[in-house]
C-alpha positions in Angstrom: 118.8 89.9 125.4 121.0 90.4 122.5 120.7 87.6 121.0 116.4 87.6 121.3 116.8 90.9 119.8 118.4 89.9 117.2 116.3 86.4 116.1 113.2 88.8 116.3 114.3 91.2 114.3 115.2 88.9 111.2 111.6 87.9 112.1 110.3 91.8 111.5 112.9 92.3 108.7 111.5 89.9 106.8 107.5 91.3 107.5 109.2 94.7 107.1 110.9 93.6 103.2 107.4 92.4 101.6 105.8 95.6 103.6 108.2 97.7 101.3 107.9 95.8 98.6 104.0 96.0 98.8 104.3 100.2 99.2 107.1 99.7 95.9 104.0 98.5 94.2 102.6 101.6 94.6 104.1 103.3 91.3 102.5 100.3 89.6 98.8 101.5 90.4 96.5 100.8 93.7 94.9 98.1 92.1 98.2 96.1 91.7 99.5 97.4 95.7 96.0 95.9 96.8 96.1 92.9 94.4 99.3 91.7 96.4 98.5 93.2 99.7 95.7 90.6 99.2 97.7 87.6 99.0 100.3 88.7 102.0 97.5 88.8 104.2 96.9 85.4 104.1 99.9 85.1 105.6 100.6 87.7 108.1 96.4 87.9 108.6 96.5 84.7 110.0 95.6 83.9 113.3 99.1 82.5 113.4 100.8 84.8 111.5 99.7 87.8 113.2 100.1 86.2 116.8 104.0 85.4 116.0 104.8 89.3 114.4 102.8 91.4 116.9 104.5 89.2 119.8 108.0 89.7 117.9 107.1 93.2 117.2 106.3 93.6 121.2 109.6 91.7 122.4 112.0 93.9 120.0 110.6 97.1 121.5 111.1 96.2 124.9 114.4 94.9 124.0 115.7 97.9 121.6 114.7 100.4 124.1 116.6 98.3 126.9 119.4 98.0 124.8 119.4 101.9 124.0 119.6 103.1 127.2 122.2 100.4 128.5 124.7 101.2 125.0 123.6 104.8 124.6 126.7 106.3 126.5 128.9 103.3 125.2 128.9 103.2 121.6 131.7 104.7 119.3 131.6 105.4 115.3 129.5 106.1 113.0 127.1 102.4 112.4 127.0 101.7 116.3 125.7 105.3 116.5 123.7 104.8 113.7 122.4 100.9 115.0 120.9 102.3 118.5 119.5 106.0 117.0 117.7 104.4 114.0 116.6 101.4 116.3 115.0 104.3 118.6 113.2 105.8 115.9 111.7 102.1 114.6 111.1 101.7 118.5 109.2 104.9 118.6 107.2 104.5 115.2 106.5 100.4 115.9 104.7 101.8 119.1 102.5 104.8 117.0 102.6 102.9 113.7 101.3 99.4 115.1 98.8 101.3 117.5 97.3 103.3 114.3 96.3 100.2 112.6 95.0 98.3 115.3 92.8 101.4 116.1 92.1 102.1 112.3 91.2 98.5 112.3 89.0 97.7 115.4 87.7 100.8 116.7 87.4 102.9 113.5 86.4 99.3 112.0 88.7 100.3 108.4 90.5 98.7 106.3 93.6 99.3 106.7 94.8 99.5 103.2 96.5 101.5 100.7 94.0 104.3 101.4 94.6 104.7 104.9 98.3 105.0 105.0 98.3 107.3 102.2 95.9 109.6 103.8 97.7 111.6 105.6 100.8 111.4 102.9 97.9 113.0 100.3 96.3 116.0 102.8 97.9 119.6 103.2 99.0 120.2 105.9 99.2 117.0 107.5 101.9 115.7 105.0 103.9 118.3 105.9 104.3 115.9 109.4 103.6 112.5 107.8 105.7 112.8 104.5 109.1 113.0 107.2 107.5 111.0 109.4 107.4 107.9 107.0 110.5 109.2 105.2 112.3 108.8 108.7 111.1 105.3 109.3 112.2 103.6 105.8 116.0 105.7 106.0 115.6 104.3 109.8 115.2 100.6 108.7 117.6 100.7 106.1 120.4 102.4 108.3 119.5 100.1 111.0 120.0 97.3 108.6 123.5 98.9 107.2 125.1 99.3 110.8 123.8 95.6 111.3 126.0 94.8 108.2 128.8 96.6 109.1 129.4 95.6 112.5 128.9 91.6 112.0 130.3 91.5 108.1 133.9 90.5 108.0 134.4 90.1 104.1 134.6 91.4 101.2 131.0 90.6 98.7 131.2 91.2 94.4 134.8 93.0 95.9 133.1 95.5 97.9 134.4 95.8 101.1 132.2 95.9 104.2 132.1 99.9 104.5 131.0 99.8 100.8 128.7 97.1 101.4 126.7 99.1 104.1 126.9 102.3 102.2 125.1 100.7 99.4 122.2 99.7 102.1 122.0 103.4 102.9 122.0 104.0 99.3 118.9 101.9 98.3 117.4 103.2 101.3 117.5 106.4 99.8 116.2 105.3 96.7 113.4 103.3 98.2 112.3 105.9 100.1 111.9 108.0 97.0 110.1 106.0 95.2 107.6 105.0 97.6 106.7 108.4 98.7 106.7 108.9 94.7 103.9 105.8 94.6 102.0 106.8 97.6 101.4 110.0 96.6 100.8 109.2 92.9 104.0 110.8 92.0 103.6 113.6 94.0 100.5 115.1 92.5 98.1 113.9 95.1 95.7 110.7 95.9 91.9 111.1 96.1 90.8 109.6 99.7 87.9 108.1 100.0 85.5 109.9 102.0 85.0 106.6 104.6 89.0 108.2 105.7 88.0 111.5 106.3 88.4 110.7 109.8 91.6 109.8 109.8 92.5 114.2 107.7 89.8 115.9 110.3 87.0 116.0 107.5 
């Protein structure tokens, strides 16, 4: 089980990296975060694409939440506390986040685009829940991916040792937290919604 967990989620790491990457965009304008969301969804809209991800994104729940409760009395240290709380949370917010945009996308018939993830981020008082919510999720990834590091890196990279190493994961999970809360929310002065979203803020 370890072992599929772990092939799967280089699978949803990689999804996950050009997801990020796409939300980076953000600071850039909407025009250039849908101008690329465009071109990954040729890929990952695919028939195929989409098959392989939601199956791996299915798989690594069950598995994660298997492992969890089988390592949760076990672990010791910081990263292998870190590695099973952070792969909770992704567990928990693949479930809600996965579910949103499949029911955004074929019962609310939306697209599920820039505007509808930054919807919530962009309405009073629900950002006060989504802003940590999202916020959670990328530190979640990130830390996942640092205790990863840290408990299968055995050498030194650029003369950083292994602690440093994963510390520096943390770090630009910080940072890209930041800044893609920054972009989503147009540097923190607010994005206007279209009204076709309204039902996603109560309006």
């Amino acid at each position: 089980m370890k072992q599929v967990h772990y092939i799967l989620g280089l699978t949803i790491t990689s999804f996950i990296a050009v997801h990020l990457f796409n939300h980076l965009l953000s600071v850039l304008g909407v025009d250039t975060y849908m101008a690329f969301m465009d071109k990954m969804r040729l890929i990952y809209r695919s028939k195929a694409g989409e098959t392989v991800l939601l199956t791996a994104v299915v798989i690594q729940i069950i598995s994660g939440l298997r492992l969890f409760f089988a390592k949760r009395k076990r672990v010791n240290g910081f990263y292998e506390k870190l590695q099973i709380w952070t792969g909770l949370y992704l567990a928990i917010f693949l479930i809600v986040h996965v579910g949103a945009v499949l029911t955004g996308r074929y019962i609310l018939e939306l697209d599920t685009n820039f505007y509808f993830g930054a919807a919530g981020l962009n309405t009073f008082p629900l950002n006060l829940f989504f802003i940590p919510y999202y916020g959670a999720a990328i530190l979640s990834f990130f830390g996942h991916v640092a205790a990863i590091h840290y408990l299968k890196m055995k050498r030194e990279v650029f003369r950083l040792s292994v602690t440093q190493q994963s510390r520096f994961i943390l770090l630009t999970g910080i940072i890209v937290t930041i800044v893609v809360l920054y972009g989503l929310t147009n540097g923190f002065q607010g994005v206007e919604i279209p009204k076709e979203y309204d039902v996603l803020i109560g309006k």
